[in-house]
N, C-alpha and C positions, 0 to 999 in steps of 0.2 A: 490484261489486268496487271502484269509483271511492271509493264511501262507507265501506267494510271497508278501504281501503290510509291513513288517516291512524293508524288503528288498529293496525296493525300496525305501521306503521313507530314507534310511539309502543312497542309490546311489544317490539321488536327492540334502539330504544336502553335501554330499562329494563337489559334482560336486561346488553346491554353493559357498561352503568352497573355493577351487581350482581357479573359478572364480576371487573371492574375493582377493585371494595371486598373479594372475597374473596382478590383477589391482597395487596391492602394489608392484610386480615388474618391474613397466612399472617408476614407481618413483625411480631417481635419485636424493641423495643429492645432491652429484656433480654438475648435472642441476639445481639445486633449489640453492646453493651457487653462478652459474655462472648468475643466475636471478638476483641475488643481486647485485654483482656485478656489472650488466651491467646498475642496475637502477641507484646505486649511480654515475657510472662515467655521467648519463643523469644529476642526481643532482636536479632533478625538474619535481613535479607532478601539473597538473592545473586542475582542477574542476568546471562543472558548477553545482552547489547542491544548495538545500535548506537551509535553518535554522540549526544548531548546527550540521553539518556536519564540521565544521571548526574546532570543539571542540571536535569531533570523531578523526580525523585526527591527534590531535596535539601528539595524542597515536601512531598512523603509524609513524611519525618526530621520537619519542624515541627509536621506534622497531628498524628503520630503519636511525641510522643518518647519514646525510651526501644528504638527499632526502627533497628538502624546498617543503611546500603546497602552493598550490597558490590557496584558496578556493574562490567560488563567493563568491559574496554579492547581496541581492536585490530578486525579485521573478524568480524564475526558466526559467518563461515564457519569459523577458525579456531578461534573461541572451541568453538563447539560438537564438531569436530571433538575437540579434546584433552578435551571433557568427555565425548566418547562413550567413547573411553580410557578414562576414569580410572573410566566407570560398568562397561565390562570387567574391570577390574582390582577392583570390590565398591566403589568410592566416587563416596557418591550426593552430590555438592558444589553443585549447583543447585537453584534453586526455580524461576525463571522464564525463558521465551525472547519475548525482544521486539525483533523485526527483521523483515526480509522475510519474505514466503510460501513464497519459493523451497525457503531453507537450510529453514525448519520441518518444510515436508513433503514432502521431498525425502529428510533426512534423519533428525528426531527423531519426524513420524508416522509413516515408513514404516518405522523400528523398534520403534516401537512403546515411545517414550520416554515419552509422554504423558499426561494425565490428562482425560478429560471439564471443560469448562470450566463447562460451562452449571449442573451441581448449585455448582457454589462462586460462584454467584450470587444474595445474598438483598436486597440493597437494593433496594425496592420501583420507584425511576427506574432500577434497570440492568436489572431483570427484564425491566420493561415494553421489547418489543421496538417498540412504535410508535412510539418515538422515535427509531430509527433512520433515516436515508437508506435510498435502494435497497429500495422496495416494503413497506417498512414493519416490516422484521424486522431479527433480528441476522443479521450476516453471517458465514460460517468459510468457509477457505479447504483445507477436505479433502471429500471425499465424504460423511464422515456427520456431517457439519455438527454438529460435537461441540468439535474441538481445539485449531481455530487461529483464535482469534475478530480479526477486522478491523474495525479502529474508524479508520478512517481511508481517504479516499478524495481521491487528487491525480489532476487535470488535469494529464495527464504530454502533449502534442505535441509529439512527437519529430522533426518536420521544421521546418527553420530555416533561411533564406532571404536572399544579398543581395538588401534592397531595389532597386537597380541594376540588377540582374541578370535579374532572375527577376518577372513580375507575377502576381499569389498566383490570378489569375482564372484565368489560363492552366492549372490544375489543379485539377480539378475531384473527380476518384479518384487514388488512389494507384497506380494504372493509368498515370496520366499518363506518372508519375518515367521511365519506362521509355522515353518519345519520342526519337528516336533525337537532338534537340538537348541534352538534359541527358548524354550517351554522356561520360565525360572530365570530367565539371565538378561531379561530387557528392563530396564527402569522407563518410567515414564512424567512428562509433566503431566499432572492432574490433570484429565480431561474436566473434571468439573468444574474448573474455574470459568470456563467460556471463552473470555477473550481474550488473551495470549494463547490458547489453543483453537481459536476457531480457524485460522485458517488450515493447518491440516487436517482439524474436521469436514470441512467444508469439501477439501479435496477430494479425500477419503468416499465421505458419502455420496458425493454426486457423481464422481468419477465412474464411466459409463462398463470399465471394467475391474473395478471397487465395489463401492457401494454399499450399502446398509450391511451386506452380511458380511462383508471383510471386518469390516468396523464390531459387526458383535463377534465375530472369531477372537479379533485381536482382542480385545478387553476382556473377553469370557473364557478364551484358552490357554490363553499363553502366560498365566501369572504374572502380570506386569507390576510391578514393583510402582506405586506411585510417590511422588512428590511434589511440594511447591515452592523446594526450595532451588531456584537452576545452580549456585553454584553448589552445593548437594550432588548434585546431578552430576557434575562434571568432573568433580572430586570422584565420586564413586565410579567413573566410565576411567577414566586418567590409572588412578589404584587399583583396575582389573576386578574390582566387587561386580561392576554389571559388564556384560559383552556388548550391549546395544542399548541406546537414546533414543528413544520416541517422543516426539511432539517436541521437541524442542531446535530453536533456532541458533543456529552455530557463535555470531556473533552476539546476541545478548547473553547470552548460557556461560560463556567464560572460555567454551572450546577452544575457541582462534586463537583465544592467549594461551590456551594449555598448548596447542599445537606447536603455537612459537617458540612456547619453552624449552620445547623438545619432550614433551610428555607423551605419551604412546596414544595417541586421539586424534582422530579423523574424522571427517564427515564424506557420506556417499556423493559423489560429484553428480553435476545434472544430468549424463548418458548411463548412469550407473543403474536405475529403474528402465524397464520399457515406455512404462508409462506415464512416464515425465516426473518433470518436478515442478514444487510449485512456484506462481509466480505471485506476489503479492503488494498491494500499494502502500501496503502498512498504515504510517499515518500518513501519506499523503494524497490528502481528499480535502477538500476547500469546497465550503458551499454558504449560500447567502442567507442570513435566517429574513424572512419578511417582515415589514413594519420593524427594519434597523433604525437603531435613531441618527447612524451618522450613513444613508447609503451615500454619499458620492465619497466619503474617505473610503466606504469599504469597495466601491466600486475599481478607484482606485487603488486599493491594495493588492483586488485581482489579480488586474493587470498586470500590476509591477510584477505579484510572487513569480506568472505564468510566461515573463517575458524573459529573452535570454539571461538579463544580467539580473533578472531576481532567483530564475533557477540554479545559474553558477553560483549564487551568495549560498541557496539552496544547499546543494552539494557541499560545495566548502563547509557548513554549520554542520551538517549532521552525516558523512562520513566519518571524520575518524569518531566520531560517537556511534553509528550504527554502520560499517563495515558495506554490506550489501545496499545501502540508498546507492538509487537511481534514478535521476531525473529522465522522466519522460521522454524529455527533449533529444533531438537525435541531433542537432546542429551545435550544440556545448561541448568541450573539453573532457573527456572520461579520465583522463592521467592519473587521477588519485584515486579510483576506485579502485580496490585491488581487485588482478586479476580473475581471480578464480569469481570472485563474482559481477563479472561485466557480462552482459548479454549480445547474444551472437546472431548473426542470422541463421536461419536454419535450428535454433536449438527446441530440444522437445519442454517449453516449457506451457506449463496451462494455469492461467490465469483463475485466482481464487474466488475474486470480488465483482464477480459477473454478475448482473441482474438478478438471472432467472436460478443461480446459487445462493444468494443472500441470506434466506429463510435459515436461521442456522435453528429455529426451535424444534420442528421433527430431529434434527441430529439430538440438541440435549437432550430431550426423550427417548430417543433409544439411549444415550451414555448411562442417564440416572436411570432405566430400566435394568439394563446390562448391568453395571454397577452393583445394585440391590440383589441381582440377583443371586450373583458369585458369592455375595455374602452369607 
């Protein structure tokens, strides 16, 4: 066997190899020119996205001229809300949804607004799933791993800490928080809001050693101080009024710059729990609505966001705007990420926007339960 296993392993990579080349000859330029083609003569892509996706975009405009953006404006959740209207009413006004997990499949998978993503994928680097982070595939954020494709993965540590106050040793799980000396001294972002708090709801709840009664301990025990305002939040952690930040993420909440300033604030690094920290795609979720009026622009748009030089544009837009963005992609440039939030092999982290976590409405139910009741 000793002498048959170089042999083999020598047929295993071939095959690999051979694979690989029939994947590269399933790709047509020609096809990939008449894609162009067919978007410029549509001449118009329409977006319902988030924040500085307009300013991603205005890079796709130069790649591709002769193709106008028509990006939203406003919170994602509205956007889509008034485009489910108006697709009630017979008008199909969108090509693409590119924001959180949450709204997509909350509301335009479970309607069933959607298009499989994976067939309108032909450039030979976007196909190829081993380029991805996270086990070596593409990632989607529905169950039949078709809709809501994620190409972005942030170091979200949602706990955040007077230095002063608080020594990061002294918590080991998130078990900890619950000691009856943190009782009175932890501020929190409003769980009631939903969506800037669902993902460490998400975690929290499903988290197999969390779970529903950590979550009513923490809200029901420990007088958490709520707010919605983050820089509130940071002010009051910074000034030594609270000892400890709950639900809030280091980079939009103001910490990182409070840290830089040399203000006594910190956040718990990713070994600082047992039980991981989270990992989240934030806005980056791109999915196809059905009956687009422009699909081969939005086809192509895909493409471009998902392929090296649309992810580096990627990174470049919304790093130094949101600190922790991470392109999926494992073959791009990380340099400008800062350190403490690049992801490593081997780190304990756990992914929020999984399938079978989605469901974030039993969590509101217990919060506005919990909540009422303390009152």
């Amino acid at each position: 066997m000793s002498k048959l296993f170089p042999g083999i392993l020598a047929v295993f990579f071939l095959a690999f190899f051979l694979l690989g080349a029939l994947h590269a000859a399933d790709f047509k330029q020609g096809d990939w020119e008449s894609l162009v083609k067919a978007a410029k003569a549509e001449g118009q892509l329409v977006l319902l996205n988030s924040e500085y996706y307009e300013i991603l975009f205005a890079e796709f405009e130069k790649k591709f001229p002769g193709i106008k953006v028509i990006a939203g404006s406003g919170r994602a959740s509205q956007q889509v809300q008034r485009a489910m209207s108006e697709r009630r009413a017979g008008k199909y006004l969108a090509d693409l949804f590119i924001d959180g997990a949450s709204t997509g499949y909350s509301v335009l998978y479970k309607s069933k607004a959607l298009e499989p993503i994976k067939p309108t994928l032909v450039l030979p680097e976007v196909v190829d799933d081993s380029k991805w982070w996270m086990s070596g595939k593409h990632n989607y954020a529905d169950e039949e791993r078709s809709y809501i494709f994620s190409f972005n993965w942030e170091l979200q540590p949602y706990y955040a800490y007077n230095t002063n106050l608080v020594n990061p040793k002294q918590l080991r799980s998130y078990w900890d928080l619950l000691h009856p000396r943190w009782q009175g001294k932890m501020v929190a972002l409003d769980p009631a809001v939903g969506g800037p708090v669902a993902t460490p709801l998400r975690f929290i709840y499903y988290h197999q050693e969390l779970g529903p009664e950590f979550l009513k301990r923490l809200l029901g025990e420990m007088d958490l101080v709520l707010s919605r305002d983050l820089r509130q939040i940071s002010d009051w952690l910074a000034t030594g009024k609270f000892a400890i930040g709950v639900f809030i993420d280091p980079p939009r909440t103001g910490i990182v710059e409070a840290k830089g300033q040399g203000l006594s604030v910190d956040w718990f690094a990713p070994k600082n729990f047992k039980e991981g920290i989270p990992l989240s795609n934030g806005s980056g979720n791109i999915a196809l609505f059905n009956r687009a009026p422009h699909p081969n622009a939005a086809r192509l748009a895909i493409n471009w966001l998902l392929s090296r030089e649309g992810q580096i544009a990627f990174q470049k837009v919304f790093v130094p705007r949101r600190l922790s963005t991470n392109s999926a992609r494992i073959d791009i440039p990380k340099d400008e990420i800062p350190e403490e939030f690049r992801l490593v092999e081997g780190g304990n982290y756990v992914v929020t926007e999984r399938p079978e976590w989605m469901d974030i409405a039993p969590i509101m139910k217990l919060v506005d339960e919990t909540l009422k009741r303390k009152k």
